[in-house]
C-alpha positions as CSV (number, residue, x, y, z in Angstrom):
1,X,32.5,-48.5,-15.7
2,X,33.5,-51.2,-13.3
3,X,36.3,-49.0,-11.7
4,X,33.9,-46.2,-11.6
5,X,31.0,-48.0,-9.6
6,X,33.6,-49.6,-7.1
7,X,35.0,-46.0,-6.0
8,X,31.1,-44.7,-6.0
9,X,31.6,-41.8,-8.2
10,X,29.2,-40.7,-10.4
11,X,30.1,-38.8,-13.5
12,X,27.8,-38.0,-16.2
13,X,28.0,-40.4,-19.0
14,X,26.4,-42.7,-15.5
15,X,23.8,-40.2,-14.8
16,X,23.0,-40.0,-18.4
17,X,22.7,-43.9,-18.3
18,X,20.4,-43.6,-15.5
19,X,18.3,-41.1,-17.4
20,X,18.0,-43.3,-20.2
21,X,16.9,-46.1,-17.9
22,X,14.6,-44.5,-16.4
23,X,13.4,-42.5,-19.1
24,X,9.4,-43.7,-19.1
25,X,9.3,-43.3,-15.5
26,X,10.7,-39.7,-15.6
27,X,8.3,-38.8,-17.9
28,X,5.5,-40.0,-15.6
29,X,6.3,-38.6,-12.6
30,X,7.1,-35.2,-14.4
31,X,3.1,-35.6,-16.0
32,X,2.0,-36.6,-12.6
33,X,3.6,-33.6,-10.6
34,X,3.2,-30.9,-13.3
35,X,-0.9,-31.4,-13.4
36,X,-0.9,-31.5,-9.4
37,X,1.1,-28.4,-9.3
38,X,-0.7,-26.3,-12.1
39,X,-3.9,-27.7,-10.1
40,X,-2.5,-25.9,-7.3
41,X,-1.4,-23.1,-8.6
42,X,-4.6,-22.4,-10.4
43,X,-6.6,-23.0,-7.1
44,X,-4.2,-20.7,-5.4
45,X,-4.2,-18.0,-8.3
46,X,-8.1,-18.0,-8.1
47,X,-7.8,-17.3,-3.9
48,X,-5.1,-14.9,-4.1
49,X,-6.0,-12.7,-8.0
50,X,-7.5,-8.9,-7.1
51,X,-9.4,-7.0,-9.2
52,X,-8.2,-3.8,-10.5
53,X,-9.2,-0.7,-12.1
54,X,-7.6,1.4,-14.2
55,X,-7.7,4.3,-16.9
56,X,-4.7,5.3,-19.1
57,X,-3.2,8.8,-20.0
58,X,-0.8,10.0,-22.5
59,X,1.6,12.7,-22.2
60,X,2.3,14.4,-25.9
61,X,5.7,16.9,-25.2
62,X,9.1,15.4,-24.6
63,X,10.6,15.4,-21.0
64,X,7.7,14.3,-19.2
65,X,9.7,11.0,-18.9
66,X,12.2,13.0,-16.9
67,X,10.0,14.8,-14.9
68,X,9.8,17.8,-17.1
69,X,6.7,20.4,-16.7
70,X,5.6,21.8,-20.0
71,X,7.8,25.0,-19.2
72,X,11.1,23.0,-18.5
73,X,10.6,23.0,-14.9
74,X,10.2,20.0,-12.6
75,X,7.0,18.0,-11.7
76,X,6.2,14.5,-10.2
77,X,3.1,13.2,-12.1
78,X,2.8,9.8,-9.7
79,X,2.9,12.6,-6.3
80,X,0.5,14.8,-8.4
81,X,-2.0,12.4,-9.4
82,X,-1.8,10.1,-6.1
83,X,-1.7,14.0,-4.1
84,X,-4.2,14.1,-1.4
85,X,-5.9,17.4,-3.2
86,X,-6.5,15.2,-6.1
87,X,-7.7,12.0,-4.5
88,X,-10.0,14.6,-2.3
89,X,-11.5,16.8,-5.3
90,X,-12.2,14.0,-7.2
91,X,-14.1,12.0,-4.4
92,X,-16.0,15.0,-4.0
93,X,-16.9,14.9,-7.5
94,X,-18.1,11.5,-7.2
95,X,-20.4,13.0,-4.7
96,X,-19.3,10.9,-1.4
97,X,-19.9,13.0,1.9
98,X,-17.1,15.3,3.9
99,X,-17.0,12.7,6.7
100,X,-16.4,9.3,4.0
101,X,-14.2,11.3,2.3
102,X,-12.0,11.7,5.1
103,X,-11.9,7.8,5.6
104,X,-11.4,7.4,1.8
105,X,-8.5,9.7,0.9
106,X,-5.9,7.7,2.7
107,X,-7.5,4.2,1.7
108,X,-7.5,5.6,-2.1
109,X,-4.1,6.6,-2.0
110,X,-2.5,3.6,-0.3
111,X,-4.1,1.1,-2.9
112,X,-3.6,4.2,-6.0
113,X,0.0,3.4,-8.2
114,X,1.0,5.1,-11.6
115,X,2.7,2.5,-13.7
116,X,5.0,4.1,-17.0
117,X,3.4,1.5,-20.0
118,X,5.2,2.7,-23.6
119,X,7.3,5.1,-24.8
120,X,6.8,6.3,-28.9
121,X,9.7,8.1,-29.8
122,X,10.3,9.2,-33.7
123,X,13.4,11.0,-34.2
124,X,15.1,12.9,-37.2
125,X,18.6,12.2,-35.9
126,X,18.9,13.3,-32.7
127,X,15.9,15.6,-32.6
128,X,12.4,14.4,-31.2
129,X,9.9,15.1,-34.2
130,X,7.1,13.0,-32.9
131,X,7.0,11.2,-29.0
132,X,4.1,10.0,-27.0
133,X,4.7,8.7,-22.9
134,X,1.9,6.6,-21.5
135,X,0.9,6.1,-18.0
136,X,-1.7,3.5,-16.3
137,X,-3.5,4.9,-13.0
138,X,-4.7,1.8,-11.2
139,X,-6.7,1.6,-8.2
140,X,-6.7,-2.1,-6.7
141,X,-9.3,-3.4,-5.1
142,X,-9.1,-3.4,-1.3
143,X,-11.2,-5.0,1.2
144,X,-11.2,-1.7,3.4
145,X,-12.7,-0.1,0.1
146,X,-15.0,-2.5,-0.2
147,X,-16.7,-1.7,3.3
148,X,-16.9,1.7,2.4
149,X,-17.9,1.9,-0.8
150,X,-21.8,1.1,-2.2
151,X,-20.5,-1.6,-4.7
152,X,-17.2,-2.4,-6.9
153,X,-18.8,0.0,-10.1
154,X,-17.8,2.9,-8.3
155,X,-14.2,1.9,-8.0
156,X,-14.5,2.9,-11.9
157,X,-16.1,5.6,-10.9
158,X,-13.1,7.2,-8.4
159,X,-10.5,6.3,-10.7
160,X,-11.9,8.2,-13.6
161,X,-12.5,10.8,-11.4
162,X,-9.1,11.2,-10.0
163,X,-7.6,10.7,-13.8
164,X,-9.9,13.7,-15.2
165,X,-9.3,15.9,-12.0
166,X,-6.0,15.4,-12.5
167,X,-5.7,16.5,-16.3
168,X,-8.3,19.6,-15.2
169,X,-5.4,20.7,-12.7
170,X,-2.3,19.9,-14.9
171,X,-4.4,22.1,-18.0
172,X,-4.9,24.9,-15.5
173,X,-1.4,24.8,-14.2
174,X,0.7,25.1,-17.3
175,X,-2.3,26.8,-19.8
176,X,-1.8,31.1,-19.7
177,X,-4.6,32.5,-19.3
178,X,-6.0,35.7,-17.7
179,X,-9.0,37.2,-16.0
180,X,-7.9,40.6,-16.0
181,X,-10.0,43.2,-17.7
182,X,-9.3,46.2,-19.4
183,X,-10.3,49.6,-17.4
184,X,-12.6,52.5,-18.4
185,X,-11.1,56.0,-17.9
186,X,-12.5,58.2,-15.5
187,X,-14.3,61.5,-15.7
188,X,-16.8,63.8,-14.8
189,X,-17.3,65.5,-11.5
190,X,-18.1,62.4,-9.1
191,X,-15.3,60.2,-9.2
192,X,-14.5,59.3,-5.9
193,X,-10.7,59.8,-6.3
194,X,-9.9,57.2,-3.3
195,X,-12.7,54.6,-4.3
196,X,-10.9,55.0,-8.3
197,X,-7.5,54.7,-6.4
198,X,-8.1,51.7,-3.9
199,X,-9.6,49.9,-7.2
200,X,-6.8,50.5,-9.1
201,X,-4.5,49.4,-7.1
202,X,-6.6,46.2,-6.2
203,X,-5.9,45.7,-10.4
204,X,-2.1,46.4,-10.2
205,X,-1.4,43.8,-7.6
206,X,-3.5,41.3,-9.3
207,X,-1.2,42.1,-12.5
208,X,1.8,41.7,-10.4
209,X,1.2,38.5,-9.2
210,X,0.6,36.9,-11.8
211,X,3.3,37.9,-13.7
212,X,5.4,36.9,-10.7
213,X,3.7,33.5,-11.1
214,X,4.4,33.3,-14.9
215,X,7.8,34.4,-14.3
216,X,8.8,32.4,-12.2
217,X,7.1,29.2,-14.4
218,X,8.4,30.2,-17.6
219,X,11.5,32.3,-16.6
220,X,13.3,31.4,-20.3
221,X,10.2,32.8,-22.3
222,X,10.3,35.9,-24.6
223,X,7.2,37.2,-26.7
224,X,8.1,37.0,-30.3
225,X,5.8,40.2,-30.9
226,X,6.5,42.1,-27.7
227,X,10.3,41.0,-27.3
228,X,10.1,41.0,-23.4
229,X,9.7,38.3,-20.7
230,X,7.3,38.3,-18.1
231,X,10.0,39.4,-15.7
232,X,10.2,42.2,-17.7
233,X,6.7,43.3,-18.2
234,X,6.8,42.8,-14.4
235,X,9.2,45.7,-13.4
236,X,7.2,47.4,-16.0
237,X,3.7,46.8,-13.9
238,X,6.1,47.4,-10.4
239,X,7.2,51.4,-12.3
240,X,3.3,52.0,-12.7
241,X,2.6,50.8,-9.4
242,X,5.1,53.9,-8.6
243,X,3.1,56.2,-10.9
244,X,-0.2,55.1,-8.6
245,X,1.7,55.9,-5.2
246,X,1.8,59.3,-6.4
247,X,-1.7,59.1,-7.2
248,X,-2.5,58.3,-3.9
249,X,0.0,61.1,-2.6
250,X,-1.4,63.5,-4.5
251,X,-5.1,62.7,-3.3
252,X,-4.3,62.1,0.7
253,X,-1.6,65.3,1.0
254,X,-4.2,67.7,-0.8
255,X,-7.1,66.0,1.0
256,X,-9.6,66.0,-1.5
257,X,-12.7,66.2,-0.6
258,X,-16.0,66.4,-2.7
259,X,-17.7,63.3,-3.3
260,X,-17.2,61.1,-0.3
261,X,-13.4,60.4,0.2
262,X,-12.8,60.4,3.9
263,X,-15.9,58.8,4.3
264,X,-14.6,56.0,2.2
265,X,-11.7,56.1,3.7
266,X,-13.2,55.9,7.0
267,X,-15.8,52.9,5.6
268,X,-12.6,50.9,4.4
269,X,-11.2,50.8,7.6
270,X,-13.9,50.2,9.5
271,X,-14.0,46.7,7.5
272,X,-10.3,46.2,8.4
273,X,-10.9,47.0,12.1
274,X,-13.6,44.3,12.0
275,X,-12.2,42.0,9.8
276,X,-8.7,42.0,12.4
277,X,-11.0,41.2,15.0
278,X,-13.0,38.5,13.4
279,X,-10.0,36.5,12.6
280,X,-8.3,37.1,16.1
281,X,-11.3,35.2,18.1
282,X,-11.1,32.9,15.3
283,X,-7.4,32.4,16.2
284,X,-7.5,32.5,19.5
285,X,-10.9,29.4,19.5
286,X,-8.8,27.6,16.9
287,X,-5.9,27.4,19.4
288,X,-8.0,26.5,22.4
289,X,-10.0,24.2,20.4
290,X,-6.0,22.4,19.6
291,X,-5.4,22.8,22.9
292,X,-8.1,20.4,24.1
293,X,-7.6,17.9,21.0
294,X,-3.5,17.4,22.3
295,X,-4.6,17.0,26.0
296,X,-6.9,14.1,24.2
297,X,-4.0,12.9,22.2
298,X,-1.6,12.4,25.1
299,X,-3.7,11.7,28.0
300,X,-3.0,8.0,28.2
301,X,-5.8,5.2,28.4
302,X,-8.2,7.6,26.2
303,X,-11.4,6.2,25.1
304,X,-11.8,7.8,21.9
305,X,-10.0,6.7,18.8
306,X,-7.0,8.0,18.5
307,X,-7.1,8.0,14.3
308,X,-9.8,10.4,14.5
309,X,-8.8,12.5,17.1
310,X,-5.3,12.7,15.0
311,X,-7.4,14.0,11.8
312,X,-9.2,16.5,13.3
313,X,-6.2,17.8,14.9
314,X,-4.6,18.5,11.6
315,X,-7.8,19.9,10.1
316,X,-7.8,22.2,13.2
317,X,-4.3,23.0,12.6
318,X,-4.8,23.5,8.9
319,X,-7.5,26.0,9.7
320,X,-5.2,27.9,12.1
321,X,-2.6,28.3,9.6
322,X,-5.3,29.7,7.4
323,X,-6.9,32.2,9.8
324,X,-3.9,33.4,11.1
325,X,-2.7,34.5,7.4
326,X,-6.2,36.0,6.9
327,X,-5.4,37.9,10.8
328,X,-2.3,39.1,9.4
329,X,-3.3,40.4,6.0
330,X,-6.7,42.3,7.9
331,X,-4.0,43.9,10.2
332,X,-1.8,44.8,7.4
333,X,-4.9,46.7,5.9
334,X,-6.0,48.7,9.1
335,X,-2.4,49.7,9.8
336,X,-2.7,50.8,5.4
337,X,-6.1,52.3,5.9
338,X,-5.0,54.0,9.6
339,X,-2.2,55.7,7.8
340,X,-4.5,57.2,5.0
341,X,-7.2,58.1,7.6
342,X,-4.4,60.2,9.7
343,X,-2.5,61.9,6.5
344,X,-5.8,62.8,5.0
345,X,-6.7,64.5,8.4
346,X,-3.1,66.1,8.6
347,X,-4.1,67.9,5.6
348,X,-8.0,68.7,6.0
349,X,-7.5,72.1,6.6
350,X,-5.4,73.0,3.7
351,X,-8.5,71.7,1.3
352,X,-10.8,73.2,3.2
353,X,-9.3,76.7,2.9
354,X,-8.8,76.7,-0.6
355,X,-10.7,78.1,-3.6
356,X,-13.1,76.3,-5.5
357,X,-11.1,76.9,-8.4
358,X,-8.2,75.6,-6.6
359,X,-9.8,72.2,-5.7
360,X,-11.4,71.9,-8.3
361,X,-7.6,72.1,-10.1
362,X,-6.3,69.4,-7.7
363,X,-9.3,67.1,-8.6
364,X,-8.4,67.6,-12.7
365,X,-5.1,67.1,-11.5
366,X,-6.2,63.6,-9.6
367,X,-8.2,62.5,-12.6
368,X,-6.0,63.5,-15.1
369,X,-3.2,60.9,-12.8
370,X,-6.0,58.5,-12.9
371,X,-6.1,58.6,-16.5
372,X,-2.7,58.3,-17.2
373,X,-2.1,55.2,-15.0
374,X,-5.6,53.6,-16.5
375,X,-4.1,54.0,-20.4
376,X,-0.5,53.0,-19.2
377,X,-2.2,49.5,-17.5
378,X,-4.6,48.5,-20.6
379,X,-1.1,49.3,-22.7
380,X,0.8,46.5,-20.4
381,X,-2.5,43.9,-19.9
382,X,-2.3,44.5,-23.9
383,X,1.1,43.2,-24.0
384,X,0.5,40.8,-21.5
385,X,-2.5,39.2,-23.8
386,X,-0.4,39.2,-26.8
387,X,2.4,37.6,-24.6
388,X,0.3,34.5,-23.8
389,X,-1.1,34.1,-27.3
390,X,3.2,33.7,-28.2
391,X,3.0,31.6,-25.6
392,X,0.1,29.0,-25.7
393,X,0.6,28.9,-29.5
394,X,4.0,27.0,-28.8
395,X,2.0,25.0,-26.2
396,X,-1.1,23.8,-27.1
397,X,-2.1,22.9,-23.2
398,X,-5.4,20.9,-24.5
399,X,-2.9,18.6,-26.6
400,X,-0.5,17.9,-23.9
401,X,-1.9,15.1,-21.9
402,X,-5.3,13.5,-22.4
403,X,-6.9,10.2,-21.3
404,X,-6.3,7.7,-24.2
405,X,-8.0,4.8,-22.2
406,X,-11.5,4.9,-19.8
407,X,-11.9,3.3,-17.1
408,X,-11.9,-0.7,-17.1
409,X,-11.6,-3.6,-14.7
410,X,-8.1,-6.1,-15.3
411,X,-7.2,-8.4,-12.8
412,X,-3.8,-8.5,-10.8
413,X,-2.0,-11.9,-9.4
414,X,1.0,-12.1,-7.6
415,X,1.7,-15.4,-9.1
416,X,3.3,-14.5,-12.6
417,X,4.1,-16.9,-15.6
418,X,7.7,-16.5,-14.6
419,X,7.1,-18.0,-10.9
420,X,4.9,-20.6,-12.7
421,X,7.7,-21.9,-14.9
422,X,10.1,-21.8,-12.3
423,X,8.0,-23.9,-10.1
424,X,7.4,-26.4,-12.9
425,X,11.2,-26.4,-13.7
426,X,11.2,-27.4,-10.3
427,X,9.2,-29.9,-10.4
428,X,10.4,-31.5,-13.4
429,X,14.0,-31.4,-12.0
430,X,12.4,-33.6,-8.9
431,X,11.0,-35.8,-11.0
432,X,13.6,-36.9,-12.8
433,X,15.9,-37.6,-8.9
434,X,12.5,-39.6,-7.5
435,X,12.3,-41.5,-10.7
436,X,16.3,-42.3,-11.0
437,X,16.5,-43.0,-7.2
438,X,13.3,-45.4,-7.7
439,X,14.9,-46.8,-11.0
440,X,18.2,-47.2,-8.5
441,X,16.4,-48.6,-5.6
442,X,14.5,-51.6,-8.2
443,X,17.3,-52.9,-9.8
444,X,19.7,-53.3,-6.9
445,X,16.8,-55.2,-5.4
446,X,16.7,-57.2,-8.6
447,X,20.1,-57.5,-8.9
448,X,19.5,-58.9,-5.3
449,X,17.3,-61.4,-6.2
450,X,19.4,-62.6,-9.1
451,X,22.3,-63.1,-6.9
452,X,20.6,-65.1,-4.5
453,X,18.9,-67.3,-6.6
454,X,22.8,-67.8,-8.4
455,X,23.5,-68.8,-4.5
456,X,20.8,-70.8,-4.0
457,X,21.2,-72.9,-7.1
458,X,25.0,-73.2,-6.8
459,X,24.5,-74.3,-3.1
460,X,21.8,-77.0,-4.9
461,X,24.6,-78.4,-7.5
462,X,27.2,-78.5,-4.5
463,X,24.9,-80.3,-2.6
464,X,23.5,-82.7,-5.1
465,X,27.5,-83.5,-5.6
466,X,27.8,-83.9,-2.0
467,X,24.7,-86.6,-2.1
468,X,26.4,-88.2,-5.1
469,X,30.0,-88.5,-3.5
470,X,28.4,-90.0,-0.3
471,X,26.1,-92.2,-2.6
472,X,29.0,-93.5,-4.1
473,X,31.3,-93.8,-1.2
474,X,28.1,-96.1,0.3
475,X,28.1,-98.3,-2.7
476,X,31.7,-99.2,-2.7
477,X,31.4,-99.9,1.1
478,X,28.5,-102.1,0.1
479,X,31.0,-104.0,-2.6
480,X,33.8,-104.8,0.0
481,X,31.1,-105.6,2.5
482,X,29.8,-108.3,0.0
483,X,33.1,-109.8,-0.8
């Protein structure tokens, strides 16, 4: 221990010595600098803790976890739910004004997170029988909210909103269904043959596209009762879409005429011819209207905020994009229309000239086409129905996802129990140095005093001897002095 000391090393049967020593003064100091630090830590926590609001959903098919649609294909809930469309609609149905909406989305979504909670899995070896995957939407409260807002209820309010709008969309998304309706079959003499035509065909694209749609969703899918996929019953719908072109052949080459055809035909492009026109000006005030918003944005030292001036240059651009595909689909219908118009006048003549038994063969011709096509379409939309009913039975859309918690307020801190023990660890670890180096410090000053008081005592005795010697040398000077 000696040796140890005298070469100033420390090893730890010393430091555990020192420990032991200064064990009631460890245990002081560590009291004393634990309540002053949970004080402060509590102070802080109170400054720093945000409210928060959130709701809870749970997803009920397997694969969601992965970032599996219902159908097998890919989604990403935490885009979908935070999505500006969502955040938008469901401000909207909280019934906040076009221009606070605006302000909002952005706001919403930057303070908006979807946090994964649990995931109940019960298996039968290595198959899923039973599995449930929770998610929490939170919306944390945000100063910039605050301002905008009428009070801190409504931040309940949005993020309900913007849970529920969400499961609306992800129900519509992935549930079949159709509007499509069955169609009566045609007779009599007052049929319109192009009006029955320009319907029918307005029904048959409908059909196509949303088989195209389902197709392309559920590409793995085949009806248990029909035996087909929707890609299938698609080239069956695209075939009958054939069988219609004649139809329309048969009507413009003959030109049948009789109960108001070319005039339709003339009335339908009329409508194009106006539409086209329409939605060029539109175009062309949308672009001058962007023109002026980007001399704004890059003429340097403007006044007016550029955040604003940014949005409504992308809503002006958004509605450009729109118009122009509503310009090009109103000229794709006039040239349509102008092509009828000029074969139907190409042929005139030749109905015109004919017998009344002959046209009226042509039109039983036309309806008896019309007729055929009608039965052949409710045949497929048959299928089609019975195709979804296969479908939806194996997903139950409604069961999928729901909202297993309401809205409620929680609190948030950035200081967790984890940084609060490791600050107390801390602590505690500095307590125990201060208290050994104080313990240190006190007894080298005792062992101080003790050696000086040995000094001063031994430097007493010497000179008390001292005294003594000289006392004595005196005396026996004294004695020969005497004699």
């Amino acid at each position: 221990m000696e040796e140890e000391q005298q070469n100033g090393e420390l090893t730890f049967k010393m430091i555990w010595q020192k420990i032991k020593i200064s064990g009631v003064r460890i245990l002081v100091y560590a009291m004393i600098g634990i309540i002053i630090t949970a004080g402060i830590m509590g102070i802080c926590s109170l400054i720093v803790t945000n409210s928060q609001y959130e709701t809870k959903i749970t997803y009920y098919y397997s694969g969601v976890e992965k970032g599996d649609d219902p159908w097998g294909g890919q989604m990403n809930l935490v885009d979908d739910i935070r999505s500006s469309s969502n955040v938008r609609n469901a401000l909207v149905k909280c019934g906040y004004d076009e221009a606070t909406i605006d302000v909002l989305v952005d706001i919403v979504i930057e303070n908006l997170s979807v946090v994964p909670v649990s995931i109940n899995e019960i298996k039968d070896g290595d198959r899923v029988v039973s599995n449930d995957y929770n998610y929490r939407i939170i919306l944390a409260q945000n100063p910039a909210l605050d301002r905008k807002i009428g009070s801190r209820n409504e931040y309940s309010t949005i993020v309900d909103s913007i849970t529920t709008t969400y499961i609306e969309t992800f129900k519509s998304k992935y549930n079949m269904t159709t509007k499509l309706a069955a169609i009566d079959g045609v007779s009599g003499e007052s049929v319109n043959t192009v009006l029955n035509f320009s319907s029918l065909r307005q029904n048959l694209n409908t059909f196509a596209q949303e088989l195209k749609g389902w197709a392309q969703k559920a590409p793995e899918f085949i009806s248990s009762s029909q035996g087909v996929s929707y890609s299938t019953l698609a080239s069956q719908v695209a075939s009958l879409s054939i069988e219609l072109d004649r139809y329309r052949t048969h009507i413009l080459t003959n030109a049948i005429d009789g109960n108001g055809e070319k005039a339709y035909i003339e009335l339908k492009l009329n409508e194009y011819n106006a539409e086209t026109s329409a939605y060029a000006k539109q175009v062309s005030d949308l672009k001058e209207a962007l023109a002026s918003i980007q001399t704004i944005i890059t003429t340097p030292g403007s006044s007016q905020n550029t955040g604003v001036v940014i949005q409504e240059s992308q809503k002006l651009q958004d509605a450009l994009l729109v118009a122009t595909d509503k310009h090009a689909a109103a000229m794709q219908n006039q040239e349509i229309w102008t092509s009828y118009l000029n074969d139907y006048n190409a042929n005139a003549d030749n109905f015109a000239g004919k017998t009344d038994e002959e046209k009226k063969a042509l039109y039983d011709k036309a309806l008896l086409m019309a007729n055929g096509i009608i039965n052949d379409y409710n045949a497929l939309l048959n299928s089609y129905n019975e195709m979804l009913k296969d479908y939806n039975s194996g997903y139950s859309i409604n069961s999928l996802v729901r909202v297993t918690s309401g809205a409620r307020q929680t609190t948030f801190s950035p200081i967790t129990k984890m940084m609060f023990f490791i600050i107390i660890a801390v602590v505690i670890i500095l307590a125990v140095i201060i208290a050994m180096v104080v313990t240190s410090k006190k007894g080298a000053m005792k062992i101080a005093a003790l050696t000086g008081k040995k000094k001063t005592e031994e430097e007493d005795q010497i000179e008390s001897a001292v005294e003594e010697e000289i006392a004595q040398i005196q005396d026996e000077e004294d004695k020969e002095n005497l004699l």
